[in-house]
TORDO-586688 format. One record per residue (C-alpha): residue in one letter; residue number from 1; x negated, y negated, z. Coordinates in Angstrom, 3 decimals, decimal comma, always signed. Each point is the difference from the previous one (the first is absolute). Layout:
residuo->A | num->NUM | xx->X | yy->Y | zz->Z
...
// end
This chain:
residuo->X | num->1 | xx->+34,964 | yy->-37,968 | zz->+36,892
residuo->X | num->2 | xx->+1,621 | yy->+0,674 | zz->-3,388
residuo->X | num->3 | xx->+3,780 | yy->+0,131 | zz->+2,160
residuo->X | num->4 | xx->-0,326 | yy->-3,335 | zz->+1,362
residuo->X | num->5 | xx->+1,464 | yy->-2,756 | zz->-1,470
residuo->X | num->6 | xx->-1,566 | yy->-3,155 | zz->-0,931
residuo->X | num->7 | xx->+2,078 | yy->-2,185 | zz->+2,292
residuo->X | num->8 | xx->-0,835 | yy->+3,167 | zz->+2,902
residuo->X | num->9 | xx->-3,438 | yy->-0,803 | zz->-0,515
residuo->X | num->10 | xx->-0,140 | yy->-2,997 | zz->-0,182
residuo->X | num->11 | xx->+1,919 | yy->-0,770 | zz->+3,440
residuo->X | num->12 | xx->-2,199 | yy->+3,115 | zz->+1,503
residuo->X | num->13 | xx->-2,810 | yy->-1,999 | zz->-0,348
residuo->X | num->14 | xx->+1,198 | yy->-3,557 | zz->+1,256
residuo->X | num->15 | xx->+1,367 | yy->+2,087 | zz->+2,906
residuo->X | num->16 | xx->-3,764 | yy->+1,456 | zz->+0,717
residuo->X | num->17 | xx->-1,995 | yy->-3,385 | zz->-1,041
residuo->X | num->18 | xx->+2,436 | yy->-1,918 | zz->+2,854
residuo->X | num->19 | xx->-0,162 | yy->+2,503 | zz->+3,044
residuo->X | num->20 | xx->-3,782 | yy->+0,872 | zz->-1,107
residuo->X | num->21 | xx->+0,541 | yy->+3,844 | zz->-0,879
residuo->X | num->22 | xx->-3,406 | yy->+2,184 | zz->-0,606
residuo->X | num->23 | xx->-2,274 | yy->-1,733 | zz->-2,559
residuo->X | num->24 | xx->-0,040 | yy->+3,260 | zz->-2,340
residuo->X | num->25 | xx->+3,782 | yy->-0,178 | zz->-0,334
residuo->X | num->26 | xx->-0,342 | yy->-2,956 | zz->-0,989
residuo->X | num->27 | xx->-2,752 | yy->+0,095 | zz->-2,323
residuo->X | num->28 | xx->+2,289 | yy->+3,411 | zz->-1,735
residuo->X | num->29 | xx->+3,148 | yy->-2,252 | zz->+0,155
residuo->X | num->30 | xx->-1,958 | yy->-2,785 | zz->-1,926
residuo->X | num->31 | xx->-1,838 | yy->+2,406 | zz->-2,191
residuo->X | num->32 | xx->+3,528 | yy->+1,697 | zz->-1,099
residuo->X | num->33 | xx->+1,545 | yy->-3,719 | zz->-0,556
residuo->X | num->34 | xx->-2,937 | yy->-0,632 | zz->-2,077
residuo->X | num->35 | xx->+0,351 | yy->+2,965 | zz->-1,917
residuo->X | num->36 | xx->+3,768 | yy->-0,952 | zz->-0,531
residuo->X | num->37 | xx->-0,857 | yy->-3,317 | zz->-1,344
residuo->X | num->38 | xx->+1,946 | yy->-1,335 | zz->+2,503
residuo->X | num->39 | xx->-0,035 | yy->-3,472 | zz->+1,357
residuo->X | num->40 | xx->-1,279 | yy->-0,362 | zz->+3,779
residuo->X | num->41 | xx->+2,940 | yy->-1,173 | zz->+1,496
residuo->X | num->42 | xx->-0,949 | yy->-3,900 | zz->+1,817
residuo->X | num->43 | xx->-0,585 | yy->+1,151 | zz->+3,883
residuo->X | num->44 | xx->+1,324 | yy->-2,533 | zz->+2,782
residuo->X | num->45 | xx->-2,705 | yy->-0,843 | zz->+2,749
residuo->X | num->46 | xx->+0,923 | yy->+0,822 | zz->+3,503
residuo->X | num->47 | xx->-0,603 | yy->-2,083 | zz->+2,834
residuo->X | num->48 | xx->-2,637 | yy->+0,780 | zz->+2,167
residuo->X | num->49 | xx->+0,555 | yy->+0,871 | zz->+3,499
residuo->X | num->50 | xx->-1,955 | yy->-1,782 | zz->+2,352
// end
């Protein structure tokens, strides 16, 4: 993930936290961001459907 940018990453991962994308993406998203230092960008709640 070395090519990525830190804004890339960053916006991957709010893009797989909101449409609920594979939980080990995830988890490797958030373990790269960690790595990075980076701060977890502040994720906006969707509604639920009902």
């Amino acid at each position: 993930m070395h090519r990525l940018s830190d804004q890339a990453l960053l916006s991957c991962y709010s893009v797989a936290v909101r449409t609920g994308a594979d939980r080990d993406f995830i988890r490797m998203l958030l373990e790269e961001i960690k790595r990075r230092e980076l701060e977890l960008p502040k994720l906006d709640k969707q509604p639920e459907s009902s």
